[in-house]
C-alpha positions in Angstrom: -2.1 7.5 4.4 0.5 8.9 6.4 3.2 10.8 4.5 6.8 10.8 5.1 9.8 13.3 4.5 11.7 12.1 2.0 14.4 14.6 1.6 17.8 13.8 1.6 20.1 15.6 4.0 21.1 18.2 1.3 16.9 18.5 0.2 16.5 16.8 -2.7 14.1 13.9 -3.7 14.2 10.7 -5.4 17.2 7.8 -6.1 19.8 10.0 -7.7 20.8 11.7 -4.6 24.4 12.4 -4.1 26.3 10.2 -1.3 26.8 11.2 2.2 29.7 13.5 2.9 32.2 11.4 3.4 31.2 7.9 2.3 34.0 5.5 2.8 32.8 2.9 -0.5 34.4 0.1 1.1 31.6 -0.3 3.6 29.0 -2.8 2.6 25.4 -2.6 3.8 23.2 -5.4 3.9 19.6 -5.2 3.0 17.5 -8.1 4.5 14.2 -8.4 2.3 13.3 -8.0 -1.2 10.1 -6.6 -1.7 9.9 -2.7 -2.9 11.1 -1.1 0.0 14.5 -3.5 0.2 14.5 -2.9 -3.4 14.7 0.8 -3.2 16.8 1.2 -0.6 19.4 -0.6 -2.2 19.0 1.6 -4.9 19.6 4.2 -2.9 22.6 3.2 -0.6 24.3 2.0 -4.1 23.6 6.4 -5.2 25.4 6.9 -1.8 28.3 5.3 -3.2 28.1 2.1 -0.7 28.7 -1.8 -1.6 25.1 -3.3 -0.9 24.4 -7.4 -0.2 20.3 -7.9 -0.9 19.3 -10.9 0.9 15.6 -12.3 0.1 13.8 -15.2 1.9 11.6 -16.0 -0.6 12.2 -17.3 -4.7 11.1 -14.1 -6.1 11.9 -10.5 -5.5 8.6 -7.3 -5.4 7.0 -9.2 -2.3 3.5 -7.2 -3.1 4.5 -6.2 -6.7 4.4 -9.5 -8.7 3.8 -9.6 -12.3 2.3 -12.4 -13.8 1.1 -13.7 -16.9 -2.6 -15.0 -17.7 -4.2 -16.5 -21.0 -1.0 -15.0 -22.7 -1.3 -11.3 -21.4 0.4 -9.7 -18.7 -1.2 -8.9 -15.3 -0.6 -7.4 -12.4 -0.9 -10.4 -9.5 -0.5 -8.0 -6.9 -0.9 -4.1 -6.7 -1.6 -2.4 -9.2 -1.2 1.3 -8.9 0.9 4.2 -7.3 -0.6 7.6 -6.1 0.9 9.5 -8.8 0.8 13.0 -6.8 3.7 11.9 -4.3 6.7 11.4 -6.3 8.6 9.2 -4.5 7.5 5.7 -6.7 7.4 7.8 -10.0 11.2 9.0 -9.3 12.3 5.6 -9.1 10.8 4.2 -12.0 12.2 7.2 -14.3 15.2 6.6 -12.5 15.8 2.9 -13.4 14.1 3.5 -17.0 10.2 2.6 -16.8 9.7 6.8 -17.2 8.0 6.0 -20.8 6.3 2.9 -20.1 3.7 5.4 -16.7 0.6 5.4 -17.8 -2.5 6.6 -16.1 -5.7 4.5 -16.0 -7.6 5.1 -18.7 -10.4 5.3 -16.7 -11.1 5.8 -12.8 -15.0 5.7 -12.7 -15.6 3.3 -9.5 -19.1 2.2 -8.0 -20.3 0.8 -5.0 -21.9 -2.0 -5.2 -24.9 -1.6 -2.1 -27.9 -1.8 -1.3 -29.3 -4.1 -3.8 -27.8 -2.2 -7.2 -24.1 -1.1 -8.3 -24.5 2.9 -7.8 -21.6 5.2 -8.7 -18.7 6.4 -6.9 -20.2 9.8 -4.9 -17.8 12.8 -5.5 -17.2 15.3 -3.0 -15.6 13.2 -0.5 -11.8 13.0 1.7 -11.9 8.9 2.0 -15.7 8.5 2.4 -16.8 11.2 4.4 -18.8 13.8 2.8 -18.3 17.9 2.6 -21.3 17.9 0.0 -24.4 15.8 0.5 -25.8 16.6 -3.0 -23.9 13.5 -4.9 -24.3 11.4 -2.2 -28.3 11.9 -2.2 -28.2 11.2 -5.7 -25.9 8.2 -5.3 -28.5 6.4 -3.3 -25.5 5.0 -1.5 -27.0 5.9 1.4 -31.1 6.3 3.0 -32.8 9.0 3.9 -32.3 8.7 7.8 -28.7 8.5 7.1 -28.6 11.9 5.1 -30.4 12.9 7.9 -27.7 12.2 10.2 -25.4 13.9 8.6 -27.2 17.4 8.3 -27.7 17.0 12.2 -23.8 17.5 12.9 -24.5 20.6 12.6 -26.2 20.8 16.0 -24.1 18.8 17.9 -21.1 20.5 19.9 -17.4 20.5 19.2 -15.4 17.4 19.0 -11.8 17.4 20.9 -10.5 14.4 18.7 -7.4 14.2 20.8 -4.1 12.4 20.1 -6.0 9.8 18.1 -9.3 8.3 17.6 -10.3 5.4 14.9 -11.8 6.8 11.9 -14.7 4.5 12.0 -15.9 5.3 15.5 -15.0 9.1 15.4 -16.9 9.4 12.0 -20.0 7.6 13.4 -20.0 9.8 16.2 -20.5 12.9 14.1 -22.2 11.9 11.1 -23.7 8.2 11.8 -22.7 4.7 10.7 -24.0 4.9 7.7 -21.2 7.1 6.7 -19.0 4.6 7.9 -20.7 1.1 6.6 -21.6 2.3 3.2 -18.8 4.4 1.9 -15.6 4.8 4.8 -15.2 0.8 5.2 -15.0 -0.1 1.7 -12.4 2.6 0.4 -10.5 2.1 3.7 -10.7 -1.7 3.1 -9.1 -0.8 -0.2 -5.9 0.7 1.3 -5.6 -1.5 4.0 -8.2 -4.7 4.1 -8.5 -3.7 7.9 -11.8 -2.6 10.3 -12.7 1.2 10.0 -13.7 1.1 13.4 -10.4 0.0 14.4 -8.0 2.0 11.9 -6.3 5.2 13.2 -7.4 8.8 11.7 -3.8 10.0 12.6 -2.1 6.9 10.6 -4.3 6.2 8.0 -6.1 9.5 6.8 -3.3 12.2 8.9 -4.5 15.6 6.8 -8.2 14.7 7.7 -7.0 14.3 11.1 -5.3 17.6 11.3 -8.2 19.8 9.9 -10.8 18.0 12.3 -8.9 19.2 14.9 -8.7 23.1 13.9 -12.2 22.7 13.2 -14.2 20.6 15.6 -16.9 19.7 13.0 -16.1 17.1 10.6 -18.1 18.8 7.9 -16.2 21.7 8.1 -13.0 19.3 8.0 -14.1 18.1 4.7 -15.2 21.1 3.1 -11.6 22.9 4.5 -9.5 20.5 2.5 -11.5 20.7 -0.4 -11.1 24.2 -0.8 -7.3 24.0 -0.5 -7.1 21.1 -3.0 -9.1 23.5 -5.0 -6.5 26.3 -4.8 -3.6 24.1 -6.1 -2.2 24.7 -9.2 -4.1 22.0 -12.1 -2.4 18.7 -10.7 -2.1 15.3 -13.0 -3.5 12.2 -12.7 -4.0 10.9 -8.9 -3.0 7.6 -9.5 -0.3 5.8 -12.5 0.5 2.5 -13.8 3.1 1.2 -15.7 2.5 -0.5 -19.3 2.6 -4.3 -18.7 2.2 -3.9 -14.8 3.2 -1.6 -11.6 5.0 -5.8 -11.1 7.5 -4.9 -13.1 8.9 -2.2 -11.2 11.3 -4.5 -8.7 12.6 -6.2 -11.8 14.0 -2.8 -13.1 15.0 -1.8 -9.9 16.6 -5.0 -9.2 18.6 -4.8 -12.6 19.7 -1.2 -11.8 21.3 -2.2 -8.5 22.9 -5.4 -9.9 24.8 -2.8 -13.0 25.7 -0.8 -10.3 27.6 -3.3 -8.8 25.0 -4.8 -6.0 25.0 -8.6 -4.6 21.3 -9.8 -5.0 20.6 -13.2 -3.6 16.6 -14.8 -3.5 16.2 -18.3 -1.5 18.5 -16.6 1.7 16.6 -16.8 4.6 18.8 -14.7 7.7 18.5 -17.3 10.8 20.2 -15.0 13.1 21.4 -10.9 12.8 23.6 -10.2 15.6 26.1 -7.3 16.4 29.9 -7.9 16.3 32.7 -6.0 17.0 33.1 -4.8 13.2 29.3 -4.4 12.5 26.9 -6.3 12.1 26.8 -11.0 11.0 23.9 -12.4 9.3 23.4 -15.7 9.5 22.1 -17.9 6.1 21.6 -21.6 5.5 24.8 -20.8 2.9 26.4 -19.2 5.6 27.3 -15.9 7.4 27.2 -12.5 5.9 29.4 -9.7 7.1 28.5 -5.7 6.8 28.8 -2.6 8.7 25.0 -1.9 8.4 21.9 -3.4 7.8 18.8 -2.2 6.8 16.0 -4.3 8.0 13.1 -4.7 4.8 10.8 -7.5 6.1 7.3 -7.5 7.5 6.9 -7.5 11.7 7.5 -10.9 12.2 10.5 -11.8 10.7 11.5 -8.6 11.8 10.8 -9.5 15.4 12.6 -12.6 15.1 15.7 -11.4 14.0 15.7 -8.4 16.2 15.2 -9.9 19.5 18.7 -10.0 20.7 20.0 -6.9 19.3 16.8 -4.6 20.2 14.7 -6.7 22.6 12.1 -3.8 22.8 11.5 -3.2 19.4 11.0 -6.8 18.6 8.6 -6.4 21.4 6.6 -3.8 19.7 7.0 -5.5 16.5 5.2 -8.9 17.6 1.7 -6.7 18.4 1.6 -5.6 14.6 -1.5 -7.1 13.3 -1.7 -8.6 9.8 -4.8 -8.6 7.2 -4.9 -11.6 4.7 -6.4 -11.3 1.3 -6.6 -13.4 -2.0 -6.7 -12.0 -5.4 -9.0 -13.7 -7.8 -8.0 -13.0 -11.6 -9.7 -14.0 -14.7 -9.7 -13.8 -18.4 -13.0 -13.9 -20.3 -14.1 -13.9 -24.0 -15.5 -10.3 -24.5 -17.9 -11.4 -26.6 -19.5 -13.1 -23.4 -19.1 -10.3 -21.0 -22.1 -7.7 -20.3 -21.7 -3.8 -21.6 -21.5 -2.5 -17.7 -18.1 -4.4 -18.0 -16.8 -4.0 -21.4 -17.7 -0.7 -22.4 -14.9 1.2 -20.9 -16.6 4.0 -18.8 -16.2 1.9 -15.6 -13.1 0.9 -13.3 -14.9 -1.7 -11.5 -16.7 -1.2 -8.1 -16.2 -1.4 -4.2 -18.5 -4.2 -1.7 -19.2 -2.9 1.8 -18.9 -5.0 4.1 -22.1 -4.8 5.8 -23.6 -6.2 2.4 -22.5 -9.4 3.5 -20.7 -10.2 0.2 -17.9 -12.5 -0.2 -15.9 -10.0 -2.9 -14.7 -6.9 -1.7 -14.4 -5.3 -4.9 -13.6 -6.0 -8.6 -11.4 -4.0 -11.0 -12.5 -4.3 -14.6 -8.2 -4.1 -15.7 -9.0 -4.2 -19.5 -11.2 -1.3 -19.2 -9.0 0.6 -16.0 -5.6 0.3 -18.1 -5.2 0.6 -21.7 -1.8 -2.0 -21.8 -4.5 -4.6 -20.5 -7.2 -3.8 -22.8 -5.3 -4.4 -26.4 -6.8 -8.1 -27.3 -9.4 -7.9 -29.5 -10.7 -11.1 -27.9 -9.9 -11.3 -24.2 -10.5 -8.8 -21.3 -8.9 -8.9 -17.7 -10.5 -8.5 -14.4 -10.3 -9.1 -11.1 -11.8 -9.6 -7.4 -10.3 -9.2 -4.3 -11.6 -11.6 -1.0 -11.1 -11.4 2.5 -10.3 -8.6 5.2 -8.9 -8.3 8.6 -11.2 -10.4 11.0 -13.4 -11.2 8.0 -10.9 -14.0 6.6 -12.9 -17.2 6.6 -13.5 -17.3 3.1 -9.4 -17.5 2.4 -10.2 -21.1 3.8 -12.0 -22.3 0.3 -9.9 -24.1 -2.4 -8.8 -21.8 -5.3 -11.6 -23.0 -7.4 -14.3 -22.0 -4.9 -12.7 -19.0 -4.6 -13.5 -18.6 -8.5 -16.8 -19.6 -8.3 -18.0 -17.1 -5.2 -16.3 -14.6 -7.6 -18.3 -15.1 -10.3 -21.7 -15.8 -8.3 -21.1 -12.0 -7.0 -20.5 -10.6 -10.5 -23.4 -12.5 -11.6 -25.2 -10.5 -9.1 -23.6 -7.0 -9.0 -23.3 -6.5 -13.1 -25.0 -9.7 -14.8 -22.1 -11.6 -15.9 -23.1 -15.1 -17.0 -19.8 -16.8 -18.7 -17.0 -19.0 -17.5 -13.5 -17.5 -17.8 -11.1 -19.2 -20.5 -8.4 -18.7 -17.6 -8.1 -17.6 -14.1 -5.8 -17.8 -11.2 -6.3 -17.0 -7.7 -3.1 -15.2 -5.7 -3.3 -15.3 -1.6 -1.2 -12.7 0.1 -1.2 -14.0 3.7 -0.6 -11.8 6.3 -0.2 -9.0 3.2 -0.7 -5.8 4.8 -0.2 -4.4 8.3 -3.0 -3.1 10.6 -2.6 0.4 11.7 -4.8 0.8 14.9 -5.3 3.7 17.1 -1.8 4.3 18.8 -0.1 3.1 15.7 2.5 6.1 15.1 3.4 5.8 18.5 4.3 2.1 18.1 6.2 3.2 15.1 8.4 5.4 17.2 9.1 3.1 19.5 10.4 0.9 17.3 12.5 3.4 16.1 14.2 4.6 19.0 14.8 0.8 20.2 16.3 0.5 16.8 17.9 3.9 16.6 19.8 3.3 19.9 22.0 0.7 17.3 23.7 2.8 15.4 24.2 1.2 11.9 20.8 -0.2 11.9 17.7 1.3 10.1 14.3 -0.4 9.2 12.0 0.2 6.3 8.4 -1.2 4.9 5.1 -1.1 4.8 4.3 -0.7 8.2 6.0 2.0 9.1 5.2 4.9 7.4 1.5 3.9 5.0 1.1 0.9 3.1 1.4 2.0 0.0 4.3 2.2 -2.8 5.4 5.6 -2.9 5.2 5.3 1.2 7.4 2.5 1.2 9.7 3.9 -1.2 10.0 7.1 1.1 10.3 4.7 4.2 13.2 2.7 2.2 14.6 6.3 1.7 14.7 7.5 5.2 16.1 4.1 6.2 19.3 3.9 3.4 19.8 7.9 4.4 20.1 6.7 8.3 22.4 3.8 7.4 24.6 6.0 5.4 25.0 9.3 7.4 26.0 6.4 10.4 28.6 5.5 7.8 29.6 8.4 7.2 30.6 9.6 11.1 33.8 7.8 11.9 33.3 5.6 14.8 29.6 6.1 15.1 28.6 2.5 13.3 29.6 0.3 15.7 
């Protein structure tokens, strides 16, 4: 996933920063969208010392973070984790008061579940592709002829990778799509429910892009990062939670920014974002919304839409972003009625390759993966996830079928048998963007077009990576742009 500088203009990290030099805290910046990265920049324009307006479409405010409640016990409805070793989504939920309630999983064994049995997670591995062969052989994850194939990089010449290439087709070229099918789709398909064969090695997996391009032999690449990652000091746990759900996150937030003296309105849908000679006019059902900057939190489209008179060519670029669809299918069982390989604690669930021809994608076993989900004596959580770019037929089927194909493939993959006591299926349409080869350079693009309006700064999940602590650091970037602009007399409008 792509990192971004998150430093403030004096070098720090996190929400606490100090405000710009010269902050006048009369100006007002608007925020349109509500989902983590609106969230957070908020947060962070309010530590600049700025008047913030929040404006969300929708009735509630997370957008991907959404914490729900099944058969009496919290869940997570959405995503579920952070990548605990960038700090950027920790920071913030020390800083609005969730410190105490982080919590690593309690477990993190995954499988696959391919070729015909559920086989464990191989080790020794940047995003699926191998530096050591040893745990994969013993995996079975893949056959002999694809073993085979990966041995024979080591007679084939050089690769000049270029600007970009997509990880799916550059890996196949080197070590076979085997590689690719069995253990690069499904933990890409994770991140991003996309194509590996379409998804860009500079976006999506940008340190195993650098090192294949000192080295020329992907193996090499591998084996290179693995023995820096080995000289680092003893890091913690790669990925955290928070007790009761990572959905509770833009709640805190949200409460944070409203003590601090923020204007947070859900159901306000901007028509129209046009410049004026002040600043900037949004335009609501309720009416119009004055500030002198705006940072713009939404997904492409809207985006797009509200951009096209201000920054014609960035709305441009934004209406080519491609969307993957997915549905979340969660259920509460008896444990009583569940099978040991899901109950007993030692496993996080498992990843589906696609080329099995599955329906689920993968399954997370949450009363097993997070203690805060595993205290009922009686009742244990878990989950499936359905549907992937260009593979989204299956979204088509009623919630209740949805269920059923859910539990036909657990049936299969681990032996369960029983009929949950609850369940409730959550579809995030068009829920996270596609980053195809050229990607970054679409990225800056949109930038510039939008940079050229000084005042105006954009932030989300397609920008920067997908996940949290990415769109934290893109929210970041954005409320930092806003508020140096602010902080230049005469350079906002």
């Amino acid at each position: 996933m792509h990192e971004a500088d998150t430093r403030t203009h004096d070098g720090t990290h996190g929400d606490g920063a100090p405000g710009a030099p010269g902050t006048d805290p009369r100006r007002r910046v608007l925020v349109i969208g509500g989902g983590i990265a609106g969230l957070a920049a908020a947060h962070r324009l309010l530590a600049a010392g700025l008047r913030v307006t929040l404006l969300e479409a929708g009735q509630r405010l997370g957008g991907k973070l959404h914490a729900g409640e099944l058969a009496g016990l919290p869940v997570d409805l959405g995503a579920e984790s952070v990548l605990a070793r960038r700090p950027e989504a920790l920071d913030l939920a020390r800083a609005v008061g969730l410190g105490p309630a982080l919590q690593p999983p309690a477990t993190t064994t995954a499988h696959l579940w391919t070729r015909g049995a559920l086989r464990p997670m191989p080790t020794g591995h940047v995003m699926g592709v191998p530096g050591d062969t040893a745990p994969l052989a013993a995996s079975g994850v893949l056959s002999a002829e694809g073993l085979a194939r990966i041995a024979a990089e080591a007679d084939l010449p050089p690769a000049d990778i270029g600007e970009d290439a997509a990880v799916g087709e550059y890996v196949a070229a080197r070590l076979g799509r085997e590689v690719v099918d069995r253990l690069v789709e499904p933990l890409l398909g994770g991140v991003y429910a996309g194509d590996a064969y379409r998804i860009s090695l500079r976006a999506a997996v940008p340190q195993l892009y650098e090192a294949a391009r000192r080295h020329g032999s992907l193996g090499d690449a591998v084996r290179d990062l693995q023995r820096r990652a080995a000289a680092q000091p003893a890091q913690g746990p790669v990925f955290s939670g928070i007790e009761g759900g990572i959905g509770r996150l833009p709640a805190a937030v949200a409460d944070a920014c409203r003590a601090a003296g923020a204007e947070i309105s859900t159901g306000a849908e901007v028509r129209e974002l046009r410049r004026t000679a002040a600043g900037w006019r949004a335009v609501t059902a309720a009416g119009a919304v004055d500030a002198d900057a705006v940072v713009l939190a939404v997904p492409a489209g809207p985006a797009a839409r509200l951009l096209q008179d201000a920054a014609p060519a960035a709305a441009a670029e934004l209406r080519a972003v491609e969307y993957a669809s997915m549905a979340l299918v969660t259920m509460a069982f008896r444990r009583s009625e569940l099978p040991a390989a899901i109950t007993a604690g030692t496993a996080s669930g498992f990843l589906v390759p696609p080329v099995d021809g599955k329906t689920v994608k993968a399954s997370t076993f949450s009363s097993s993966k997070w203690a805060w989900a595993g205290t009922d004596p009686d009742l244990f959580l878990l989950r499936t996830s359905v549907g992937r770019h260009g593979d989204e037929a299956d979204l088509a089927r009623e919630d209740s079928e949805l269920v059923g194909v859910s539990l036909r493939d657990l049936g299969e993959a681990v032996g369960l048998t029983a009929r949950p006591v609850a369940s409730t299926v959550t579809r995030w349409g068009g829920g996270l963007p596609q980053y195809p080869v050229g990607h970054l350079d679409r990225v800056a693009r949109i930038r510039a077009a939008v940079g050229a309006l000084p005042g105006l700064a954009v932030c989300g999940a397609l920008y920067d990576g997908v996940g949290i602590p990415a769109c934290i650091a893109s929210a970041g970037k954005a409320a930092d742009a806003v508020a140096a602009a602010l902080a230049t007399p005469g350079s906002e409008h």
